[in-house]
DSSP file (Angstrom, degrees, kcal/mol; ACC not computed):
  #  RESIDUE AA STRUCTURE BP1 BP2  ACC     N-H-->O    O-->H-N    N-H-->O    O-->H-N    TCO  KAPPA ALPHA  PHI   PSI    X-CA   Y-CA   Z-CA
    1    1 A X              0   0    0      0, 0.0     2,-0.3     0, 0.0     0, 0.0   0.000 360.0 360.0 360.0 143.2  131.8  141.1  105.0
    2    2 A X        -     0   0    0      1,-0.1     2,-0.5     3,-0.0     3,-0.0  -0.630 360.0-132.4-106.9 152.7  130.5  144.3  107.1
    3    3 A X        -     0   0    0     -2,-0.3     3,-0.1     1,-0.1     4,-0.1  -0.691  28.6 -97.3-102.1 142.1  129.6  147.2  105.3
    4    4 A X        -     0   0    0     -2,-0.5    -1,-0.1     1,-0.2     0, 0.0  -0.379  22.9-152.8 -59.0 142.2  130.8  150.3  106.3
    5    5 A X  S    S+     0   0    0      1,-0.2    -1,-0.2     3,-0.1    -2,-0.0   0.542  97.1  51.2 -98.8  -0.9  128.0  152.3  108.4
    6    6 A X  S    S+     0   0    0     -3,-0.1     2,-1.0     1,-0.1    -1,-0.2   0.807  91.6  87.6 -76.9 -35.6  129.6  155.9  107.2
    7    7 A X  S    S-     0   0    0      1,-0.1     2,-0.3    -4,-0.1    -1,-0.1  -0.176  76.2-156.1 -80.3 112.0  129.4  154.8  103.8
    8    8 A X        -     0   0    0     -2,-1.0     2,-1.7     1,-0.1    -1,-0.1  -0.221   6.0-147.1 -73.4 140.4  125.9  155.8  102.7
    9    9 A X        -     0   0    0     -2,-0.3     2,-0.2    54,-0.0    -1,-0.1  -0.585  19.8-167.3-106.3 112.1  124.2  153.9   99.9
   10   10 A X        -     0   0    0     -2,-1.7    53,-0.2     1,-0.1    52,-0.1  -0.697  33.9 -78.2 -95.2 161.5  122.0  156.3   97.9
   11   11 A X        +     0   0    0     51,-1.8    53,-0.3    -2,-0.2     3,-0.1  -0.111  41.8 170.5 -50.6 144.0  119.4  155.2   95.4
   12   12 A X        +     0   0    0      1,-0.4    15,-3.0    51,-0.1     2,-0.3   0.503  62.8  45.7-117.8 -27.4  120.6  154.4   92.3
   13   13 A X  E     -A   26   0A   0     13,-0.3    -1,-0.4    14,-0.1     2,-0.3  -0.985  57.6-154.2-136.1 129.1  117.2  152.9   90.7
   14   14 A X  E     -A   25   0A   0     11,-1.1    11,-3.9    -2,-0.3     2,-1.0  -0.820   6.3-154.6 -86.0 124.6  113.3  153.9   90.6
   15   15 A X  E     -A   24   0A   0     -2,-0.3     2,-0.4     9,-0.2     9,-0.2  -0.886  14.8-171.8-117.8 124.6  110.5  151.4   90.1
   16   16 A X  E     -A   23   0A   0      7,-2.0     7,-5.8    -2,-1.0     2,-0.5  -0.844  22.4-133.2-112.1 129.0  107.4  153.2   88.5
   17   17 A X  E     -A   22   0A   0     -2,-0.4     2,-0.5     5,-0.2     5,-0.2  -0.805  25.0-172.3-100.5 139.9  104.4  151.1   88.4
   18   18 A X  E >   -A   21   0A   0      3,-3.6     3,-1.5    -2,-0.5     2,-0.4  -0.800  64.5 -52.5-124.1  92.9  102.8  151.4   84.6
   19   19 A X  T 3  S-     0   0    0     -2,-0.5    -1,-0.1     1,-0.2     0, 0.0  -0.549 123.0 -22.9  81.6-164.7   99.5  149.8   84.4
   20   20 A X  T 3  S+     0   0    0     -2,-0.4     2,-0.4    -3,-0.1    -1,-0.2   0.101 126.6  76.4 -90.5  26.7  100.2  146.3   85.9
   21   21 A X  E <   -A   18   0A   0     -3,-1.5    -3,-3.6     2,-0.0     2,-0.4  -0.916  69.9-136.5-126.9 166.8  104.0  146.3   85.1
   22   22 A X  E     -A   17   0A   0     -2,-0.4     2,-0.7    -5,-0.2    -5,-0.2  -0.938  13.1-161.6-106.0 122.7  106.8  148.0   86.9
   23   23 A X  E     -A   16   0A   0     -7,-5.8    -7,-2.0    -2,-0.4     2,-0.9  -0.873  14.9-132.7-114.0 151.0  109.3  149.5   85.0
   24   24 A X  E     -A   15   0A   0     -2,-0.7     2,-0.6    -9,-0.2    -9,-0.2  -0.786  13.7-161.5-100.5 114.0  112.7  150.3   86.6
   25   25 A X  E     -A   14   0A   0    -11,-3.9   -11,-1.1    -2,-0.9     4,-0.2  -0.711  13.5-135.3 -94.4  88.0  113.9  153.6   86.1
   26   26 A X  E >   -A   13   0A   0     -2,-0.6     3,-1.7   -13,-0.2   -13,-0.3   0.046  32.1-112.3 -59.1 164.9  118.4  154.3   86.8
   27   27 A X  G >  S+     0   0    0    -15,-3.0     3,-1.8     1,-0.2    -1,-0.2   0.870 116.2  66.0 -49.0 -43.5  119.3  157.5   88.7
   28   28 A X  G 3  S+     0   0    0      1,-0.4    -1,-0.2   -16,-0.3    -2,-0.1   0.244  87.5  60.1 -99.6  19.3  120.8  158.3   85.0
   29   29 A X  G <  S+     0   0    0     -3,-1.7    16,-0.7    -4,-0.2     2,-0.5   0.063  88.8  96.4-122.2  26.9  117.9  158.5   83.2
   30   30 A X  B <   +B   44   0B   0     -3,-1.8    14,-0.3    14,-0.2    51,-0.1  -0.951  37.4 176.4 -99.3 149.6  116.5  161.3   85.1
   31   31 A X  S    S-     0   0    0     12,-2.5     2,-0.5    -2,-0.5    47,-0.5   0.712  72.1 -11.6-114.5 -95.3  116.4  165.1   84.6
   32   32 A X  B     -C   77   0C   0     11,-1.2     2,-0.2    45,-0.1    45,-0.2  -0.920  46.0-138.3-142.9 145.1  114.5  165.9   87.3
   33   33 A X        +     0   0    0     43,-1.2    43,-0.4    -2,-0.5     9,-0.2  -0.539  40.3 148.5 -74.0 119.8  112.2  165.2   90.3
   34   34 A X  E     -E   41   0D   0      7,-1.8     7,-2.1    -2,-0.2     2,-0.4  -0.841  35.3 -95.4-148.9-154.7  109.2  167.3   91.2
   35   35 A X  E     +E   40   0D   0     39,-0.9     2,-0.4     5,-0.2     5,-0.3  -0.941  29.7 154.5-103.7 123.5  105.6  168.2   92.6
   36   36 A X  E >  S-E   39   0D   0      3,-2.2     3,-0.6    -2,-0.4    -2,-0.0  -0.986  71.8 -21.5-135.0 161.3  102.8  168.5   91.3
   37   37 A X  T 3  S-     0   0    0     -2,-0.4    -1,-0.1     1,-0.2     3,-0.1   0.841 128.1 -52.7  21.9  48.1   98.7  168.2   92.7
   38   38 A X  T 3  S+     0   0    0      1,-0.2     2,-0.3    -3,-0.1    -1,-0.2   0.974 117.7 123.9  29.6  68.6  100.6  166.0   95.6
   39   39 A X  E <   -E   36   0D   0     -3,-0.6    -3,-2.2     2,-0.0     2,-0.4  -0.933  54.5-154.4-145.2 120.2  102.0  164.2   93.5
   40   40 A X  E     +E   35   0D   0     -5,-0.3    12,-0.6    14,-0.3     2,-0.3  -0.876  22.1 177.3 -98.7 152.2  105.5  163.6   93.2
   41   41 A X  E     -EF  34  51D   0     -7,-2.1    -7,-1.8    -2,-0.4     2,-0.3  -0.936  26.5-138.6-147.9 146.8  107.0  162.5   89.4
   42   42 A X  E     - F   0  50D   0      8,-2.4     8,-1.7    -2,-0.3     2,-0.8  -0.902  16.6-156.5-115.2 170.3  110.1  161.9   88.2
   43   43 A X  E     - F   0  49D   0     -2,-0.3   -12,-2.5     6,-0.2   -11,-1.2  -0.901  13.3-156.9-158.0  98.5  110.5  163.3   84.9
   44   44 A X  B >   -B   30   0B   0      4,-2.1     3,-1.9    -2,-0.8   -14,-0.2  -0.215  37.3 -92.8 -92.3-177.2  113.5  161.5   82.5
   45   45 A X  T 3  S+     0   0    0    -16,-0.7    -1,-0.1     1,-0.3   -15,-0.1   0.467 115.3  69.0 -77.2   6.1  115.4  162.7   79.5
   46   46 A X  T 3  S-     0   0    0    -17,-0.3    -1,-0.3     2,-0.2    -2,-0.1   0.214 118.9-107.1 -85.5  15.8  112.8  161.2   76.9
   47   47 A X  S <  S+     0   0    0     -3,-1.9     2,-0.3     1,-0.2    -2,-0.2   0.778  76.6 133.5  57.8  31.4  110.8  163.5   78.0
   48   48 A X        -     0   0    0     -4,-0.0    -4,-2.1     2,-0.0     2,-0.5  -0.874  39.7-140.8-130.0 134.0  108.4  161.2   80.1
   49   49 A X  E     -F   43   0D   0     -2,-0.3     2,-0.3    -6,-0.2    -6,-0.2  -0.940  13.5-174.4-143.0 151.7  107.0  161.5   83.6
   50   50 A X  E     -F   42   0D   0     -8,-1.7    -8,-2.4    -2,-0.5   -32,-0.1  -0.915  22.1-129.6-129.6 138.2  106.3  159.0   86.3
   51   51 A X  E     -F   41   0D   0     -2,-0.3    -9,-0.3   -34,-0.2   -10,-0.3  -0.258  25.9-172.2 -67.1-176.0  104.7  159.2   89.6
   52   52 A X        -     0   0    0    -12,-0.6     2,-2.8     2,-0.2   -12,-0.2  -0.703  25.1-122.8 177.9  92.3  106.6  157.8   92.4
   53   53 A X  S    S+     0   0    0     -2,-0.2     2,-0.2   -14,-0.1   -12,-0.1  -0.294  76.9  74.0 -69.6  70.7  105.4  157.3   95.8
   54   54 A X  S    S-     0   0    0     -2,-2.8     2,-0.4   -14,-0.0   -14,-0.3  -0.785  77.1 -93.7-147.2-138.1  107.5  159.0   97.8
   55   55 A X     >  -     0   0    0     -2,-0.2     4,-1.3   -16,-0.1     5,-0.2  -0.947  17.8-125.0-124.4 127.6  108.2  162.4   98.6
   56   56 A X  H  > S+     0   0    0     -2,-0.4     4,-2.4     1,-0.3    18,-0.1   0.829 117.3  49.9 -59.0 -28.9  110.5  165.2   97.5
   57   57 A X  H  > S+     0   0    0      1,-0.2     4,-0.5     2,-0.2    -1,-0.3   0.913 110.8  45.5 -87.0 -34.0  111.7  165.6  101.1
   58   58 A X  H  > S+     0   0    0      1,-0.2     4,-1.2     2,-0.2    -2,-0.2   0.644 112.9  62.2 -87.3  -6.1  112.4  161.5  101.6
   59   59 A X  H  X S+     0   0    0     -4,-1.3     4,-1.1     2,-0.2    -2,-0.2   0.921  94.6  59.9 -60.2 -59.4  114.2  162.1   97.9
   60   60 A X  H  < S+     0   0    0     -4,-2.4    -2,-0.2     1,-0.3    -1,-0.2   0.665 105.4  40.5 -75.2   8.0  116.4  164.3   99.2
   61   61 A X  H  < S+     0   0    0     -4,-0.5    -1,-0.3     1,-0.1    -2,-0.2   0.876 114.8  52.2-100.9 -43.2  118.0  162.2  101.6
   62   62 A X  H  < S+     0   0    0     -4,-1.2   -51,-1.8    -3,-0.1     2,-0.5   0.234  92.6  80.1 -83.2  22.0  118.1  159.2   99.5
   63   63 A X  S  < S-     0   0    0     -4,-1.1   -51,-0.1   -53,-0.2   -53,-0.0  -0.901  94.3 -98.9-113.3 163.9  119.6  160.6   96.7
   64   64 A X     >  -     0   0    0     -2,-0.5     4,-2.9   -53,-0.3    -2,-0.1  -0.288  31.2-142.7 -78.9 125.7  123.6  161.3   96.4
   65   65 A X  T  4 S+     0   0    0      1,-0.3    -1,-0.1     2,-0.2    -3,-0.0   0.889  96.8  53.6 -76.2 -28.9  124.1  165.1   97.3
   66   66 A X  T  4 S+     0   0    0      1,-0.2    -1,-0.3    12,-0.0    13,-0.1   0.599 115.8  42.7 -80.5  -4.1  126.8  165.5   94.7
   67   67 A X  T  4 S+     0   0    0      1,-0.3    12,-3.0    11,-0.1     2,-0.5   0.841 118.1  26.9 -90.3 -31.0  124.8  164.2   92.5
   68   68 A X  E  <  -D   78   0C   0     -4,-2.9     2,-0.3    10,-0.3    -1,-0.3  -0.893  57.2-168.2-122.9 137.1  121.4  165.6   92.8
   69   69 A X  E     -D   77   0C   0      8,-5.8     8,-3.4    -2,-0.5     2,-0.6  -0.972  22.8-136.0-140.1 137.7  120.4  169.3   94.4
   70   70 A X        -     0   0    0     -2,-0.3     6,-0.2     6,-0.2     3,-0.1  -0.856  20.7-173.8 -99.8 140.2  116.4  170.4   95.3
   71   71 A X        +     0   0    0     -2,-0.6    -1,-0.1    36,-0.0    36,-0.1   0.803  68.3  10.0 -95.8-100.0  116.7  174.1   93.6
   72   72 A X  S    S-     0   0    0     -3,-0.1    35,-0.1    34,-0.1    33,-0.0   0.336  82.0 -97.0 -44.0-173.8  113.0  174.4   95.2
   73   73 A X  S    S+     0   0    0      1,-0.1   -17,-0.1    -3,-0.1   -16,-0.1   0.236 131.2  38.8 -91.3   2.0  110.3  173.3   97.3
   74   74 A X  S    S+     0   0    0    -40,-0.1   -39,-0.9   -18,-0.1     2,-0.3   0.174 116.1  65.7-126.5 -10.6  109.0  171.8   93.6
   75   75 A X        +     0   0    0    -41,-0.2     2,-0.3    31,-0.0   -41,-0.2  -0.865  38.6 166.1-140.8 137.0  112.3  170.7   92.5
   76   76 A X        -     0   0    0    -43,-0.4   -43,-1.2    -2,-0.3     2,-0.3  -0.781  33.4-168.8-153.6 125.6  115.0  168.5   93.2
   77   77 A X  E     -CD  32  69C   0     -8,-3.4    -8,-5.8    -2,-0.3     2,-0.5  -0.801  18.6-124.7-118.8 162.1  117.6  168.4   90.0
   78   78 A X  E >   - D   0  68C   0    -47,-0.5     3,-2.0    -2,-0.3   -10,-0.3  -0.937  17.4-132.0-107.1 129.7  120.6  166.2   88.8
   79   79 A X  G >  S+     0   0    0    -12,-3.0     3,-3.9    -2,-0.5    -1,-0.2   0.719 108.1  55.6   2.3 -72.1  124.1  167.8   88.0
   80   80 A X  G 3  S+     0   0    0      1,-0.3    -1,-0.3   -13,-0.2   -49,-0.1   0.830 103.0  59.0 -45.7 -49.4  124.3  165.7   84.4
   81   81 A X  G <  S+     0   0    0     -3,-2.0    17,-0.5   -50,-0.2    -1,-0.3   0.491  77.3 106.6 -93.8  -4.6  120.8  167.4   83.4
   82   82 A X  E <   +G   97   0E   0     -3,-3.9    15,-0.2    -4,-0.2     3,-0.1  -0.683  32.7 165.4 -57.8 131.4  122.3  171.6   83.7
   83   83 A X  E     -     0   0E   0     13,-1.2     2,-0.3     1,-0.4    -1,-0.2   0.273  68.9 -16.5 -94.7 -28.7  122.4  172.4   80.1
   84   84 A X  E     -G   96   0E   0     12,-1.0    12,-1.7     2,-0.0    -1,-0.4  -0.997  51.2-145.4-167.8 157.6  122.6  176.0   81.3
   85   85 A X  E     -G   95   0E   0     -2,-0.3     2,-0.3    10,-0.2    10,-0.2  -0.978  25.6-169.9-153.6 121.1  122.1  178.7   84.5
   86   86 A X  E     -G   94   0E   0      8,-2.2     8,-1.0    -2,-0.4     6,-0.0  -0.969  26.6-105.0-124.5 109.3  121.0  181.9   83.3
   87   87 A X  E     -G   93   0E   0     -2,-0.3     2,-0.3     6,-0.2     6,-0.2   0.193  45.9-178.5  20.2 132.2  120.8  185.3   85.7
   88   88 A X  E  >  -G   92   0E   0      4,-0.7     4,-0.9     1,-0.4     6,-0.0  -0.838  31.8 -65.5-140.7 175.2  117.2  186.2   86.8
   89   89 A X  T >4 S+     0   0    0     -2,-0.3     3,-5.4     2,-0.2    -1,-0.4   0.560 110.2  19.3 -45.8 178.4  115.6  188.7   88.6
   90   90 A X  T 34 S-     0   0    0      1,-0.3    19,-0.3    18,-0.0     3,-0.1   0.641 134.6 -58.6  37.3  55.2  116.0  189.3   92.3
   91   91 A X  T 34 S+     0   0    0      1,-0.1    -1,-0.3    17,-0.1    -2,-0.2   0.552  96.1 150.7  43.7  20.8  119.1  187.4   92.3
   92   92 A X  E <<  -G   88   0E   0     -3,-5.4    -4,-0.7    -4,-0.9     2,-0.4  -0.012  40.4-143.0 -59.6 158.4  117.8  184.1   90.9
   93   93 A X  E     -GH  87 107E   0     14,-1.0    14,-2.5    -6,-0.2     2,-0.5  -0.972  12.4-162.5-138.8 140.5  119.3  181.7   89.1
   94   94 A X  E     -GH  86 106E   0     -8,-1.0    -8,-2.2    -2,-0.4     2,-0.9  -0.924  12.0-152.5-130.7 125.1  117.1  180.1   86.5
   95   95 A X  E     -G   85   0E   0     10,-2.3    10,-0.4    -2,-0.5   -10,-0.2  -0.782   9.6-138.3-117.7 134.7  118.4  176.5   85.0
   96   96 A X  E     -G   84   0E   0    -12,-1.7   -13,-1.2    -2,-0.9   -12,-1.0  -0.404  10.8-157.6 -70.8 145.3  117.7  175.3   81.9
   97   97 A X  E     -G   82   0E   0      3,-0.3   -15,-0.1    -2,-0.2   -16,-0.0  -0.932  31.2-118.6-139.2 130.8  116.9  171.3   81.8
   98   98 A X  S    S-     0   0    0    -17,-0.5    -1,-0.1    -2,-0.3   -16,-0.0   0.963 104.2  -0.7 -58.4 -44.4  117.6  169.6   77.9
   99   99 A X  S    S+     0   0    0      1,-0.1     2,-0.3    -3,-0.1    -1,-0.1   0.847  97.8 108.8-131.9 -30.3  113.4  168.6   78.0
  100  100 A X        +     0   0    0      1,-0.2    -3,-0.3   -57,-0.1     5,-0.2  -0.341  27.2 153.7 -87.3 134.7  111.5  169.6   81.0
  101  101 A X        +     0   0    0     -2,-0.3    -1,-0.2     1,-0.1     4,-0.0   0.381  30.5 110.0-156.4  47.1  109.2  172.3   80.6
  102  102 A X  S    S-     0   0    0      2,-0.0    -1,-0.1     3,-0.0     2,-0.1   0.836  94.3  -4.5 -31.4 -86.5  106.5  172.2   82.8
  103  103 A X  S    S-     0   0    0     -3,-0.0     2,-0.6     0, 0.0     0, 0.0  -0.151  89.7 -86.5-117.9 170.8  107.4  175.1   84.9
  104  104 A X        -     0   0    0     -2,-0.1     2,-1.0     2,-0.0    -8,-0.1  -0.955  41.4-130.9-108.5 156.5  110.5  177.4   84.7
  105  105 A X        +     0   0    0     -2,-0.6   -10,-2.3   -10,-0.4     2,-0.4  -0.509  41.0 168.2 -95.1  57.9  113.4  175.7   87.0
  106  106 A X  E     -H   94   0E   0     -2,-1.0     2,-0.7   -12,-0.2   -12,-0.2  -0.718  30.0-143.7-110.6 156.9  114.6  178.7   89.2
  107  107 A X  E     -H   93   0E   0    -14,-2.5   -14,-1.0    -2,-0.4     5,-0.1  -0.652  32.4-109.4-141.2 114.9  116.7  178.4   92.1
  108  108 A X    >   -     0   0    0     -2,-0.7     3,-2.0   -16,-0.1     4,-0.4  -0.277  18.7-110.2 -80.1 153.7  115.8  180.9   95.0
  109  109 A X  T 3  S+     0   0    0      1,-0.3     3,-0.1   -19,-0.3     4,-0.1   0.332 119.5  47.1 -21.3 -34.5  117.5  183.9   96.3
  110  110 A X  T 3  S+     0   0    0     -2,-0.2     3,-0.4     2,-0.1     4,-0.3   0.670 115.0  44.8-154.3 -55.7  118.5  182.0   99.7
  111  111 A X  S <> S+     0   0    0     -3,-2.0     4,-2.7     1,-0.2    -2,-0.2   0.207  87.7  97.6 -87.4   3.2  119.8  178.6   97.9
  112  112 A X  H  > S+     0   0    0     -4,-0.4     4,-1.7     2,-0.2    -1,-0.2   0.893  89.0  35.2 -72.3 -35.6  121.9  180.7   95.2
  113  113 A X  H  > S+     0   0    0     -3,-0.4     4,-0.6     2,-0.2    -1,-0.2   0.797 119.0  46.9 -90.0 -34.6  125.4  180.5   97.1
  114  114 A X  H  > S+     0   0    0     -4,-0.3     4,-1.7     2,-0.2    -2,-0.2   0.894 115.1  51.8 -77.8 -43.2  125.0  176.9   98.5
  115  115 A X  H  X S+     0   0    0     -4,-2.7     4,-1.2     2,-0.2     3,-0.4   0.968 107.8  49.6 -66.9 -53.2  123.8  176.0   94.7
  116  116 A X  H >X S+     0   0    0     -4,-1.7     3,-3.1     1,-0.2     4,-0.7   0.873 109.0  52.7 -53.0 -96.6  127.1  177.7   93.0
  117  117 A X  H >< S+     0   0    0     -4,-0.6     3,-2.1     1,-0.2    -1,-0.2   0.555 109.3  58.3 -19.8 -51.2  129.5  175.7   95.6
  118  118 A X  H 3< S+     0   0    0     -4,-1.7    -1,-0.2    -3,-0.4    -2,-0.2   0.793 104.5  44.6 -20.1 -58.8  127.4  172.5   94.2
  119  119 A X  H <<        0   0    0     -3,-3.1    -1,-0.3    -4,-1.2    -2,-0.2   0.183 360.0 360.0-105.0  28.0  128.2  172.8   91.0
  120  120 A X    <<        0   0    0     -3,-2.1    -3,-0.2    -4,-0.7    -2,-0.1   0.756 360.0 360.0  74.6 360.0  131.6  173.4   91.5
């Protein structure tokens, strides 16, 4: 059977090496993907984060655009994980994430109109 070549298949599953096991991580256990010391992590709703050898920029292509939106150049977040989008300066938007809180998660001046259409 041929697969459709419009129909894109985005990632659904992460494999994170721990030690000398691999642990497989779904798409729906993440809150969000970011950078840190060139380093990329994804960073799940237990509050746990694991590097991942790739890149925020090769994320965003493989991951489903209605599902998942990079708010930054640091950032790349999933729909399911807004708990909340609060005003901030300059015409920010700053969103709240149920556990990460590394940084604050704010969503620059320039990406503010393209982010509201996102989320519907």
């Amino acid at each position: 059977m041929l697969s459709n070549p419009f129909e894109k298949k985005y990632k659904k599953r992460f494999s994170v090496k721990i030690g000398q096991h691999l642990k497989v991580i779904s798409a729906d256990e993440i809150e969000c993907f970011f950078n840190e010391n060139k380093g990329t992590y994804l960073h799940t709703f237990d509050n746990r984060n694991y590097l991942i050898e790739t890149t925020l920029e090769l994320l965003e292509q493989e991951l489903d655009p209605k599902d998942f939106y990079r708010v930054s150049r640091k950032l790349i977040v999933p729909l399911k994980a807004i708990k909340e989008i609060v005003v901030y300066s300059n015409s920010r938007l700053k969103v709240i994430l149920p556990s990460y809180k590394d940084e604050e998660v704010i969503v620059s001046r320039e990406k503010v109109s393209d982010f509201k259409s996102w989320i519907g």
